[in-house]
ZAZATOR-276266 format. One record per atom (N, C-alpha, C): residue in one letter; x, y, z. Coordinates in steps of 0.02 Angstrom, whole numbers, plus 50000, padded with zeros to 5 digits. Layout:
BEGIN
AXYZ ...
END
This chain:
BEGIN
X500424994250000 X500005000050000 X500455006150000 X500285010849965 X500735018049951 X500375022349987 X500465026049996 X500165033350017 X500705039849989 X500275043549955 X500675048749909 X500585057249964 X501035059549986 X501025063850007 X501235071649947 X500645075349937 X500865081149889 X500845085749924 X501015091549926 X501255098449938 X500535100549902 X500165104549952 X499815109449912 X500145113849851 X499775113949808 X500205120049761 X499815127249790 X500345132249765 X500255136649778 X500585141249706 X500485146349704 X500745148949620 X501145149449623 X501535145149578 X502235143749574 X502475147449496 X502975149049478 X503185152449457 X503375147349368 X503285148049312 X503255143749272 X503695137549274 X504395138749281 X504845134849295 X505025130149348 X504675132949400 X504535128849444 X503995122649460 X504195117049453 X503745109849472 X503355107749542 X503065106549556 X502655107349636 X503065099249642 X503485100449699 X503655094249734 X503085087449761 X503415083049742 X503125076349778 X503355072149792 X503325069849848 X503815064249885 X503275057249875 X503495049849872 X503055045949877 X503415045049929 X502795040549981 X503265035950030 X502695029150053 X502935024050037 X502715018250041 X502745015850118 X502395010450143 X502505010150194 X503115004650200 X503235001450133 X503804995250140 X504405000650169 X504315008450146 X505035011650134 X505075017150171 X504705017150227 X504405020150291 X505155019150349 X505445015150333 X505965014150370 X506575017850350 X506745018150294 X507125020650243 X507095028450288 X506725031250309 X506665038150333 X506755040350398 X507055043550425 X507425047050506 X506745049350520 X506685048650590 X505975054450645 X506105059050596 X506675062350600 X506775069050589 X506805070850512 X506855067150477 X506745068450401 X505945070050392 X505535064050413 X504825063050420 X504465069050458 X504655073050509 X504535078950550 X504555084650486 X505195084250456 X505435088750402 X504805091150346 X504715082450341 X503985082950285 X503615085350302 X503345084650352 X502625085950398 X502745094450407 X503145096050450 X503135102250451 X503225107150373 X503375106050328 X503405107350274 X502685107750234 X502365102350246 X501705099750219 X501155103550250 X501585104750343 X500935111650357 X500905117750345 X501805118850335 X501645127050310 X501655125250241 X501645120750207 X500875123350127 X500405122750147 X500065119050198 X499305119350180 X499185127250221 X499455130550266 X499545137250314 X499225140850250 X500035141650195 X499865145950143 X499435143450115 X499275139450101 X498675136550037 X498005138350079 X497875139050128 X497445141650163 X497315146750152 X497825150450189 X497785158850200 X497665159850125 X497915157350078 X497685159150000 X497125159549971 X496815152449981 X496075152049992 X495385156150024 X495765160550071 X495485163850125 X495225169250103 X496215172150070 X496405178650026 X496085178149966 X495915174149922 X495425171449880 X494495171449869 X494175167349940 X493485168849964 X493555175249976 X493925180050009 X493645187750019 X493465189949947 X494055189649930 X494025192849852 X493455192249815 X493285185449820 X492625183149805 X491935184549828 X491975187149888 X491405190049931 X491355196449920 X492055201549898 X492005208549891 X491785208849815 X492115206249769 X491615204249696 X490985203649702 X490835199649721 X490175199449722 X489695204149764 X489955206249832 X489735212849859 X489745217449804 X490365219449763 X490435225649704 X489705222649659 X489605216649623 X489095216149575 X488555217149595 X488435213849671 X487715214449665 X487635222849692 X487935227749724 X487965235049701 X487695234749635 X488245233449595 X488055235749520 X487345233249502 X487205228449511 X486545226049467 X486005229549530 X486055233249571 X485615237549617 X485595244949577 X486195245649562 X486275253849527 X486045252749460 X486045247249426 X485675244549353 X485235246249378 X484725243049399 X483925241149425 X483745250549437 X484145254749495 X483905261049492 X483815263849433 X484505264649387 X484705267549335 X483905265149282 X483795258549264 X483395257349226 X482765260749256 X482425259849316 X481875262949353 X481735269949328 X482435272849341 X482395282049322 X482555280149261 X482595277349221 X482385279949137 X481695276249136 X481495271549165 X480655273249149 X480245276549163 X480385280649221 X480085284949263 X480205290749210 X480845292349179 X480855297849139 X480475295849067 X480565289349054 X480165287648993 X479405290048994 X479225287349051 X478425290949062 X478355298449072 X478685302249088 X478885308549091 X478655310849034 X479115310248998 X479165311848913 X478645309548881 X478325303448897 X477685300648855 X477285306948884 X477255308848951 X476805314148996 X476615318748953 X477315321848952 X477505328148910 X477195329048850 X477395324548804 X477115319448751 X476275322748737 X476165318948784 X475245319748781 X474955327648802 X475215330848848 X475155334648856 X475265341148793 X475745341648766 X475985344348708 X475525344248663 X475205337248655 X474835336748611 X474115339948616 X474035338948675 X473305342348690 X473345350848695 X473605354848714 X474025359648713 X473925360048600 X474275357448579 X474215359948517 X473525359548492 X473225354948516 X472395352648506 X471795358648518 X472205358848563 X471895366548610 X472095372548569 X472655373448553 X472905378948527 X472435378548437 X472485375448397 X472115374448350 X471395374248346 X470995372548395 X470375372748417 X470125382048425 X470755384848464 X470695391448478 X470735396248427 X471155392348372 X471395396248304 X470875395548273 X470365392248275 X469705391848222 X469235395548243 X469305394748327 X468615400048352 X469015407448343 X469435408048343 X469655416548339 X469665416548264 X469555411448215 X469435412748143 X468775414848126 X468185409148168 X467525410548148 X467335418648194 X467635419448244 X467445427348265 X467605431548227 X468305430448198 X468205437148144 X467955437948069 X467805429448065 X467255430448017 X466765435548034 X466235431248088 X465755436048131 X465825443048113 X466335447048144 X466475451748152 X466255454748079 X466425452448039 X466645455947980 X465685452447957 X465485448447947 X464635448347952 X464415453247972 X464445453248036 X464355459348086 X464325467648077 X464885467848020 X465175473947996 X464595475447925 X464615469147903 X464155470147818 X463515472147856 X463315469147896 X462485471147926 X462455476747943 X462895478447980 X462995487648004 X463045492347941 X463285489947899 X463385493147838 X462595492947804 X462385488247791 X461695486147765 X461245490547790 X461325490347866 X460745496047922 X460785500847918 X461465504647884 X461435511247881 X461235513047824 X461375508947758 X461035509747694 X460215509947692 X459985504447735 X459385504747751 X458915510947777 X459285513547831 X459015518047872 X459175523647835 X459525524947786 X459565530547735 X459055529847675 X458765522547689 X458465521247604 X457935524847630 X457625522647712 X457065525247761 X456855533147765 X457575534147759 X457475543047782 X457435546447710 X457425542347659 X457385546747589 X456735544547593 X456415537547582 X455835537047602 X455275541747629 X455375542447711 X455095546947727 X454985553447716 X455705557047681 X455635564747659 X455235563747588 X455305559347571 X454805558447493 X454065558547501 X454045552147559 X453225554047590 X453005560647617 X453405563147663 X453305570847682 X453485576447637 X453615574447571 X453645580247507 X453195578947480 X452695572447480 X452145570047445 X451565571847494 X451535574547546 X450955575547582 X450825582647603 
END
């Protein structure tokens, strides 16, 4: 039976190979306390660093994702206030329109008044022709009587 002892990796630099020791148990003897201590203590400060890396790693990962989901909160506002302004503008929109509706409505009645007006004017004109046709009229009857 073998048992393979590896070294956490940790970022190693291109040229560099991540060490591995095998050690069998036939060849378990083959090795000093103190060689075997060597490994072990070696084997904990990688997994120390491979830890603390991991650690240094999940934050990173927690502040990312703290930063996105910000962002997709300031999306969500950002999109909100352009629909809020979209309806704005549709507001505006309609309003404008009624406003010109209005304004054109107003342009016809201040057209048909000064039609009127000017009706208004021919009849006055008519009444005075009239009331002159009247008063020759009458001096004709009162030259005839």
């Amino acid at each position: 039976m073998q048992k393979e002892l590896v070294q956490p990796q940790t970022p190693q630099p291109a040229a560099q190979q991540p060490e591995v020791v095998t050690f069998s148990l036939a060849r378990m003897d083959e090795f000093s306390h103190e060689e075997l201590q060597q490994v072990i203590v070696r084997y904990d400060g990688q997994l120390k660093k491979y830890k603390a890396l991991m650690q240094e790693k999940d934050t990173k990962i927690q502040s990312l994702e703290a930063k996105v989901e910000q962002v997709v909160t300031e999306q969500q506002s950002i999109e909100e206030m352009m629909t809020l302004r979209s309806d704005e503008i549709n507001s505006l929109k309609q309003h404008m329109q009624t406003f010109m509706n209005e304004n054109e409505s107003l342009k016809r009645l201040v057209a048909a008044l000064e039609q009127s007006t000017l009706h208004v004017e021919d009849l006055e004109t008519e009444n005075q022709q009239l009331k002159l046709q009247l008063d020759d009229v009458k001096s004709l009857n009162a030259s005839l009587s």
